[in-house]
C-alpha positions as CSV (number, residue, x, y, z in Angstrom):
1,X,11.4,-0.1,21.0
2,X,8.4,0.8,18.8
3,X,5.8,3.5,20.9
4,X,2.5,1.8,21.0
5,X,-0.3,4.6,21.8
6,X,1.3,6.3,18.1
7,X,-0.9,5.9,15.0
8,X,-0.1,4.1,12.5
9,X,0.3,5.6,9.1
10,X,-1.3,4.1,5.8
11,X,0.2,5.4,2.3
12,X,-1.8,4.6,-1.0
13,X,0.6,4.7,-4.1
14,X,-1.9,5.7,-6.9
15,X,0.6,7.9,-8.9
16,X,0.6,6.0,-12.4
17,X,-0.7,6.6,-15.7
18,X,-1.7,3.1,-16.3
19,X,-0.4,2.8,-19.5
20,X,-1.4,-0.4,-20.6
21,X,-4.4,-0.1,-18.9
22,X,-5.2,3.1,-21.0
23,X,-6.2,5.5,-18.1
24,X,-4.8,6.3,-14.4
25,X,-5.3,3.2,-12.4
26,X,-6.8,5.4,-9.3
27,X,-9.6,6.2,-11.5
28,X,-10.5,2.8,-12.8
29,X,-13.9,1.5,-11.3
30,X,-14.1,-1.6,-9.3
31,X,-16.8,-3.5,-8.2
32,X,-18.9,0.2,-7.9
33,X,-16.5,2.2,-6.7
34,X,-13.0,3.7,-8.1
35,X,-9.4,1.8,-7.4
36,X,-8.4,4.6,-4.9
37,X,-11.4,4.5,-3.1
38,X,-11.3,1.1,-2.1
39,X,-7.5,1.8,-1.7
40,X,-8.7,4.0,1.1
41,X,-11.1,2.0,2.5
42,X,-8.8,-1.1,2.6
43,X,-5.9,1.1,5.0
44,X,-8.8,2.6,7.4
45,X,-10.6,-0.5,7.7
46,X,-7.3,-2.4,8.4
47,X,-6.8,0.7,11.5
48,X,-4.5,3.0,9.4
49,X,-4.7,6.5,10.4
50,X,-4.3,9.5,8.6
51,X,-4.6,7.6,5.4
52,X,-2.4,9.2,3.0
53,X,-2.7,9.0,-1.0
54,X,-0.2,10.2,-3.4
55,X,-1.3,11.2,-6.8
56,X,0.1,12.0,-9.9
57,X,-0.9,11.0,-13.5
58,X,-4.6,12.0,-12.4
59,X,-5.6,14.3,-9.9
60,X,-9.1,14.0,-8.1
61,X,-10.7,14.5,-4.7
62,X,-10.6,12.0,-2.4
63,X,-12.8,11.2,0.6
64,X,-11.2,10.4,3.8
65,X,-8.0,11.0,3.1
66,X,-4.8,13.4,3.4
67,X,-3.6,14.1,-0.7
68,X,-0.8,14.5,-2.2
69,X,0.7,15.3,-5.1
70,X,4.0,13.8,-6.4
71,X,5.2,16.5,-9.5
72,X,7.8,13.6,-10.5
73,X,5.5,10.5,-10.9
74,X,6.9,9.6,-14.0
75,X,10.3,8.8,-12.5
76,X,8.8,5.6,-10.8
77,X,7.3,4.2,-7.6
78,X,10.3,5.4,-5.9
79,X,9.4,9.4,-5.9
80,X,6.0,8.9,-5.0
81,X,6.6,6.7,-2.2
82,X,9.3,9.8,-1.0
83,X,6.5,11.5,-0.8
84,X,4.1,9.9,1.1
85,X,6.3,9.0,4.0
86,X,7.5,13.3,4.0
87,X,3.5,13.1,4.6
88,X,4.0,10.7,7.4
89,X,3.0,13.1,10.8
90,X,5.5,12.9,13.1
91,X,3.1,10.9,16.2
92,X,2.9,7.9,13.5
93,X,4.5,4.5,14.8
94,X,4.6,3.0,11.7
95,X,3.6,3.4,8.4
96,X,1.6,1.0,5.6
97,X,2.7,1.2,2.4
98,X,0.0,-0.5,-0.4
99,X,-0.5,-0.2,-3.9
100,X,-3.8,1.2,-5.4
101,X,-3.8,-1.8,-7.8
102,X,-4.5,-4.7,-5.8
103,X,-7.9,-4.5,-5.0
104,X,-8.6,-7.8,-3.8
105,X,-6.5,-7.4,-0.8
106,X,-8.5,-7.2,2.8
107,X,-8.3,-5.3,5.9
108,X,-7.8,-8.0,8.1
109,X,-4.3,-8.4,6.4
110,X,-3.5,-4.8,7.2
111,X,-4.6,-5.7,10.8
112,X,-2.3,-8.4,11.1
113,X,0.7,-7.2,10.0
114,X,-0.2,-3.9,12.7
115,X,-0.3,-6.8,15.2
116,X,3.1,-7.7,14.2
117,X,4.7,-4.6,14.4
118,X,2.9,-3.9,17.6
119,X,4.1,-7.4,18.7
120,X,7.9,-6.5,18.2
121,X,8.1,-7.2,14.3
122,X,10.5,-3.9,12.6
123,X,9.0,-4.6,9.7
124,X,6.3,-6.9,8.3
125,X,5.6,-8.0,5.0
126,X,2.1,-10.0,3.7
127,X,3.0,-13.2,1.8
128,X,0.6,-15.0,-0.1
129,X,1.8,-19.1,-0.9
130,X,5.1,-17.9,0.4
131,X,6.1,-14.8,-1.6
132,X,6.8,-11.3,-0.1
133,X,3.9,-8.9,-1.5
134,X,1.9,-6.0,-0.4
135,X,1.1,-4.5,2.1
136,X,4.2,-4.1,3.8
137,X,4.5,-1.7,7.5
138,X,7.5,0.2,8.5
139,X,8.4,1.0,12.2
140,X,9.1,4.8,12.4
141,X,12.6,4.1,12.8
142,X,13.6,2.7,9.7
143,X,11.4,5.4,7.7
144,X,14.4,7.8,7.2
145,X,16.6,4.8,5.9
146,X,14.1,3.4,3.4
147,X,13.5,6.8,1.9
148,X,17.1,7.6,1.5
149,X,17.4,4.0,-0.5
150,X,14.5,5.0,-2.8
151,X,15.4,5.3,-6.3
152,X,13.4,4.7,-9.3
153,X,10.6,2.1,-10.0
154,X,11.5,-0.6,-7.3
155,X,9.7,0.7,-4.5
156,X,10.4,-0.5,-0.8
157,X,11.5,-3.9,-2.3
158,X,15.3,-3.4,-2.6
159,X,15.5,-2.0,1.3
160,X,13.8,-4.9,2.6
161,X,16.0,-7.4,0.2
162,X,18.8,-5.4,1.8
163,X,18.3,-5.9,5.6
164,X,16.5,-9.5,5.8
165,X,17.4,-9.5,9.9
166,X,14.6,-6.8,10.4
167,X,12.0,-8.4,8.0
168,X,8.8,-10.4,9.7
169,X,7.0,-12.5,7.1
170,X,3.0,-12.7,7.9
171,X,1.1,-15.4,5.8
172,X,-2.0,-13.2,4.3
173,X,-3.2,-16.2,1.7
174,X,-7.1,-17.0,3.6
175,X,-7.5,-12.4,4.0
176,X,-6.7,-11.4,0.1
177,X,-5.0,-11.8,-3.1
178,X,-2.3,-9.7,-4.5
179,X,-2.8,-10.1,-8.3
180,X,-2.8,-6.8,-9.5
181,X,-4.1,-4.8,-12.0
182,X,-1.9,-3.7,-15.2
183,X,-4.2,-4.2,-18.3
184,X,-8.1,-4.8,-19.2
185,X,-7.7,-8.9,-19.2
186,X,-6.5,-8.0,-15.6
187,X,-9.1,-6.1,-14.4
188,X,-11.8,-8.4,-16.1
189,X,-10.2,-11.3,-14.4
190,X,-10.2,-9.6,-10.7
191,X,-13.7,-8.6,-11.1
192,X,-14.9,-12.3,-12.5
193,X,-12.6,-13.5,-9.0
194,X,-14.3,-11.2,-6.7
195,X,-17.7,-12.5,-7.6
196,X,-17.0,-15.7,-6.5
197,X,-15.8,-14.4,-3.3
198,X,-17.4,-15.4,-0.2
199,X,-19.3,-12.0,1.1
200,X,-17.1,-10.5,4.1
């Protein structure tokens, strides 16, 4: 039974160094405006609130946002999501977990997969031509469990590979694209994309 007058928590992994990339990926500008900006404005436009951002590799003020800093970011996705769901106040329903480097994805797929959970769904996952991706939301009662299951670079993947019954796939393919961004040829390629984009 999920407690529908909660909020609904959004977390913004934006820990890495972005290695191959050559600088922190939170930093990188897109379309005007820096990754974790639009990270932001992607969970509160989608109804996520507080919007929480975990940092690590580089550390920089944020704008509508709750921040925090995971000491161990080098360890993997893992720690940093640890620490955005200790972030996680405890009047939240549900929590969004997305990834600072996708920055093609839209708020109408963080919408729908609130109406899901809202609707009854545990868990909800966005799939683009079929394939589990981000974002992903997280009923309050299964927070504890995924955290505990969280160990280095694989994220909330593994949990949700583990417990298939509680999983809701929502089809996001017409609200977004999940390519991400790892290196320069990505992040030329995304930008060239979002061009073409029809204007929201």
């Amino acid at each position: 039974m999920t407690d529908h007058d909660g909020s609904i928590t959004g977390i913004l992994l934006a820990a890495g160094a972005g290695r191959r990339l050559g600088t922190p990926k939170a930093l990188v500008e897109f379309e005007g405006e820096r990754l974790v900006d639009r990270g932001v404005r992607l969970l509160a436009g989608g109804g996520c609130h507080p919007v929480v951002v975990v940092l690590g590799a580089a550390l920089a003020p944020v704008c509508g946002a709750v921040t925090v800093l995971n000491p161990d970011w080098e360890t993997g996705m893992a720690s940093s999501l640890r620490v955005g769901l200790a972030a996680m106040p405890d009047s939240a329903e549900a929590v969004v977990i997305a990834l600072v480097d996708q920055p093609l994805i839209r708020p109408e797929a963080i919408k729908r997969l609130i109406t899901a959970h809202r609707k009854g769904a545990a868990i909800a996952v966005a799939t683009y031509h079929g394939k589990p991706r981000n974002p992903v939301i997280v009923g309050r009662e299964y927070v504890h469990d995924l955290a505990e299951s969280l160990h280095g670079d694989a994220g909330a993947r593994p949990f949700l590979h583990a417990h298939p019954e509680l999983v809701t796939e929502i089809p996001c393919d017409d609200v977004g694209d999940p390519a991400d961004i790892d290196e320069a040829a990505d992040l030329a390629a995304l930008s060239a994309k979002a061009q073409e984009r029809p204007a929201e």
